[in-house]
C-alpha positions as CSV (number, residue, x, y, z in Angstrom):
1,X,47.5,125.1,127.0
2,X,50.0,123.8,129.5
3,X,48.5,120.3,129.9
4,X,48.7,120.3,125.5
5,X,52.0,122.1,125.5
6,X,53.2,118.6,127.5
7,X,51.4,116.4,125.9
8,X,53.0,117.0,122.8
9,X,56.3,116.7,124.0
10,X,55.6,113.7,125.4
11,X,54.7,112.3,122.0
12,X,57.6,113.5,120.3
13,X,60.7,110.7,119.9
14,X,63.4,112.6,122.0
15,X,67.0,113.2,120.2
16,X,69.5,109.9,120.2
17,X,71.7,112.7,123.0
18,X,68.8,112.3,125.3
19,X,68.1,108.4,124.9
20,X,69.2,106.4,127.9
21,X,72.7,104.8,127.1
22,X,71.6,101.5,127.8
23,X,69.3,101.7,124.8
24,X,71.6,103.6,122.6
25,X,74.1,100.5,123.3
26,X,72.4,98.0,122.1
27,X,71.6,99.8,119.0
28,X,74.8,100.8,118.2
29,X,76.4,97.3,119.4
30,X,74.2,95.4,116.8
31,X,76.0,97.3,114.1
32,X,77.7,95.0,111.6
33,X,80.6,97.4,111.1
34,X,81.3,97.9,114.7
35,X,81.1,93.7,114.5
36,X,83.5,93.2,111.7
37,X,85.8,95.7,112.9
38,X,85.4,94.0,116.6
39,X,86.3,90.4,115.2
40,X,89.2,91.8,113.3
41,X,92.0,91.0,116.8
42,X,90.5,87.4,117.2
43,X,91.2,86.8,113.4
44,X,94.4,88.2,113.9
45,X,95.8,86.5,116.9
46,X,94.2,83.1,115.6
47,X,96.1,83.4,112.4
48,X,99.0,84.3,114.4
49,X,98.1,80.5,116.4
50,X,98.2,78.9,113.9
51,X,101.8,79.6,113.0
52,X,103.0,79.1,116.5
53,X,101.2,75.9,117.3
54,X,100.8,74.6,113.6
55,X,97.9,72.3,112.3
56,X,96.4,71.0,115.3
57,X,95.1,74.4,115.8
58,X,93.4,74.8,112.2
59,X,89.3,75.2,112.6
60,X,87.4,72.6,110.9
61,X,85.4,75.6,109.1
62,X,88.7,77.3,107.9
63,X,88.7,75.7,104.8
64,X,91.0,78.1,103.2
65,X,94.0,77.1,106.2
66,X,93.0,73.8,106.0
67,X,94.0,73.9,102.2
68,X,97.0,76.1,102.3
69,X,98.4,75.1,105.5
70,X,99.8,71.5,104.2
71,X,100.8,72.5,100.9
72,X,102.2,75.8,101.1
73,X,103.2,75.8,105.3
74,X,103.7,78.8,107.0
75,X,103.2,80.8,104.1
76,X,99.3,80.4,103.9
77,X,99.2,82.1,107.2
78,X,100.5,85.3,105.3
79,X,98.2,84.5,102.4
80,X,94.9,84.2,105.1
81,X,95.6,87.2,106.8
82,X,96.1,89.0,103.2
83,X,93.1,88.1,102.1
84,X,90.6,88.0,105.4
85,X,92.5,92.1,105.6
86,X,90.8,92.5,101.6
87,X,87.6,91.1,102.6
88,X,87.6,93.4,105.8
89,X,88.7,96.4,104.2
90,X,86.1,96.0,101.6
91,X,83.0,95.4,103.8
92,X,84.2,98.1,106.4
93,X,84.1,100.7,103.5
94,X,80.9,99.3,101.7
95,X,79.4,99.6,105.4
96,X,81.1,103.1,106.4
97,X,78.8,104.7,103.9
98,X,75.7,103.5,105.8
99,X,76.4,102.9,109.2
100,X,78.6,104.7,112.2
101,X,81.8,103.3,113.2
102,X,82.0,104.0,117.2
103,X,84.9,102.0,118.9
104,X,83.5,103.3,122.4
105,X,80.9,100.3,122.5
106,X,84.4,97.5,121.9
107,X,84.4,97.4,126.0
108,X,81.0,96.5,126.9
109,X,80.3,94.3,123.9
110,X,83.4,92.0,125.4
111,X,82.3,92.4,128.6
112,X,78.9,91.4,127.4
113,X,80.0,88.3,125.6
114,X,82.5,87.4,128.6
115,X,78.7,87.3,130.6
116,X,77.2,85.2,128.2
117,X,79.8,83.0,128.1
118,X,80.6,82.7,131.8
119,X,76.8,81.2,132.5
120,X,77.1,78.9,129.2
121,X,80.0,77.6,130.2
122,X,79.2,77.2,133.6
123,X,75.9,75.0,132.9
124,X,78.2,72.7,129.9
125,X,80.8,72.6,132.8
126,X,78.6,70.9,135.1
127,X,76.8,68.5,132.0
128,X,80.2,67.4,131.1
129,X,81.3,66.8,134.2
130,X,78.5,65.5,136.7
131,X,75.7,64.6,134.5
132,X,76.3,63.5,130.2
133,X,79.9,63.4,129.8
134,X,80.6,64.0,126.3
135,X,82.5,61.0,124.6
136,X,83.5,62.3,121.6
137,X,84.7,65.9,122.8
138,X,87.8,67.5,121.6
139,X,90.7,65.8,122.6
140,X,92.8,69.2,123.7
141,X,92.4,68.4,127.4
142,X,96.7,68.2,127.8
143,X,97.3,70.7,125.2
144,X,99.0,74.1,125.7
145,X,97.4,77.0,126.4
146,X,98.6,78.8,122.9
147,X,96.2,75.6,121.4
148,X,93.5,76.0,123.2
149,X,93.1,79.5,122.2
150,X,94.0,79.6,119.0
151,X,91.2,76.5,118.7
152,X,88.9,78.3,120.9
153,X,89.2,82.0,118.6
154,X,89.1,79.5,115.3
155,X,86.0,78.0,116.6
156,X,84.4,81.2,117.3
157,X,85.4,83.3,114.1
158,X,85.0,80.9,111.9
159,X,82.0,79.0,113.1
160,X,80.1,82.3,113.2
161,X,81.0,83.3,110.2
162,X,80.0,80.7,108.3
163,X,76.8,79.1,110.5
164,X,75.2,82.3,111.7
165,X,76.6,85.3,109.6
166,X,77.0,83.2,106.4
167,X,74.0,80.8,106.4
168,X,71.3,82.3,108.7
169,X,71.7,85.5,106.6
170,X,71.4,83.4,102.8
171,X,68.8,81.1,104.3
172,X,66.7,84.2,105.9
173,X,67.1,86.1,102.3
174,X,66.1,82.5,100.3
175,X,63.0,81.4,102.2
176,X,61.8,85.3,102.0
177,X,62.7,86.0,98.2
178,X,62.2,82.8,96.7
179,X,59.8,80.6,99.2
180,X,57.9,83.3,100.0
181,X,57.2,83.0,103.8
182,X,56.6,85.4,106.4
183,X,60.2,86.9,108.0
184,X,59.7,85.4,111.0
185,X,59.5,81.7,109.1
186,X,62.4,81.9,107.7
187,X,64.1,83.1,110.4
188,X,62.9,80.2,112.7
189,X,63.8,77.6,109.1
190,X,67.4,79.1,109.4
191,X,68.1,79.1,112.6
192,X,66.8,75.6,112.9
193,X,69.2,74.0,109.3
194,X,72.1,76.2,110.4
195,X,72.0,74.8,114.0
196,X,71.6,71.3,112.8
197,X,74.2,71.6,110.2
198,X,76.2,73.4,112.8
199,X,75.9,69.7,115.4
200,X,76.9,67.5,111.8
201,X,79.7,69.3,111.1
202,X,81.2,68.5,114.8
203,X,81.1,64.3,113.6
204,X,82.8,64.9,110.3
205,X,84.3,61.7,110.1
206,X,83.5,60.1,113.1
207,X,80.0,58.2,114.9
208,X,77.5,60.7,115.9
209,X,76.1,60.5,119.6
210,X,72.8,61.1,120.1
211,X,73.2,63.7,123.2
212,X,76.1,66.0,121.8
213,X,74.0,66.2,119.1
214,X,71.3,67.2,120.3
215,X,73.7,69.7,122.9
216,X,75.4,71.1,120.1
217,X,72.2,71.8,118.3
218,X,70.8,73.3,121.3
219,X,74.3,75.3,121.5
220,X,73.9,76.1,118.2
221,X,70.1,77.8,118.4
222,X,71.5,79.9,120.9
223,X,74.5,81.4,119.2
224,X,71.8,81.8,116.2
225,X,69.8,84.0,118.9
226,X,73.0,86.1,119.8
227,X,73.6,86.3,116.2
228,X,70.2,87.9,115.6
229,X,69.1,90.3,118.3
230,X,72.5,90.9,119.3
231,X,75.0,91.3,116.7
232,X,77.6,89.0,114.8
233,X,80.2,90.2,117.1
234,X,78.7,89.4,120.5
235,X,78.1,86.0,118.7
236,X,81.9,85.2,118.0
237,X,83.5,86.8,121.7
238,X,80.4,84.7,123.5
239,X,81.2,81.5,121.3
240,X,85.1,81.9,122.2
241,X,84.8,82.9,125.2
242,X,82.9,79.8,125.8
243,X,85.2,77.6,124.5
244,X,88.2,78.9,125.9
245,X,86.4,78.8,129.5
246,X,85.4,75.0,128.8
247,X,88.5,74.0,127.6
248,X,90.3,75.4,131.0
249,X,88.5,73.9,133.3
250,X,89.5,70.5,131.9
């Protein structure tokens, strides 16, 4: 009786109180309203950027800045912030009434990111540097540092937002609804045409060169991973982070 008594307790799934934290983490970290709510500061202080340091620090993916900003001037940072607030508010309520909101994981998922981002940057340090130096990279090498954040936080909020968040998610749901392929196809077909859409975007009027292309791609697939099995917000702090740490060392 003893030996069954255990064995059924072993095959029970133990309470989420009794789970080990590091596996109650990443649950709860991949949670897309602990993300949006997470992401909420970067948008913040990069909308505040923009207003200090003016158009140079605009994103290439914030099409809604990059329309106001010259016509309307300061006042489309009020508009942004207005609106990106709307949007916010209306996910995190739609969300609320499936998910749990727990601000307790914040700290670890930045510290988390902050890792990812140290050993990125550290490898596209050394490539720039020693080995392929980029030609074409962004020219914000003498900049201040209040531009080469507020690019850094544009380039990660934005450029997850629309790349992973954005197109993975309607690529994913289009090759499964419509195409009809297995889930794990069309998760491999998005990450693979929002990666290489991600690199094309970075030539937007200018030549393309065959190894930051194929770099940024790379880059791309593995903010498309982070996306995925981690969560949108690790993706955005990891792909700021990054930038902020490459555009430093310069």
């Amino acid at each position: 009786m003893g030996f069954i008594r255990v064995r059924n307790l072993r095959g029970r799934k133990l309470p989420e109180k009794k789970q080990s934290q590091l596996k109650l983490y990443f649950s709860q970290s991949h949670n897309l309203l602990n993300s949006l709510v997470l992401v909420l500061p970067l948008l913040i202080v990069y909308q505040v950027g923009i207003l200090l340091v003016g158009w140079q620090g605009v994103n290439g993916v914030d099409l809604f800045s990059q329309i106001l900003v010259p016509l309307t001037g300061p006042i489309a940072i009020v508009i942004s912030n207005f609106v990106l607030l709307v949007l916010l508010f209306v996910g995190v309520r739609h969300l609320r009434k499936k998910e749990k909101f727990d601000s307790g994981f914040f700290a670890p998922m930045v510290i988390e990111s902050v890792v990812y981002a140290f050993f990125l940057g550290a490898f596209i340090v050394f490539v720039i540097r020693y080995a392929f130096p980029l030609a074409d990279a962004p020219d914000v090498g003498q900049a201040d540092w209040i531009t080469k954040v507020t690019v850094s936080l544009g380039a990660g909020v934005y450029e997850e937002l629309f790349f992973r968040l954005g197109l993975i998610s309607l690529l994913s749901y289009f090759f499964v609804k419509v195409v009809k392929v297995q889930k794990v196809t069309a998760i491999l077909g998005a990450f693979l045409i929002s990666s290489l859409l991600f690199s094309l975007a970075h030539y937007v009027g200018s030549q393309i060169d065959a190894y930051s292309f194929v770099y940024r791609f790379i880059a791309g697939l593995i903010f498309a991973a982070l996306f995925k099995f981690r969560s949108f917000a690790i993706a955005v702090y990891t792909h700021a982070f990054y930038d902020i740490f490459v555009l430093f060392s310069r």
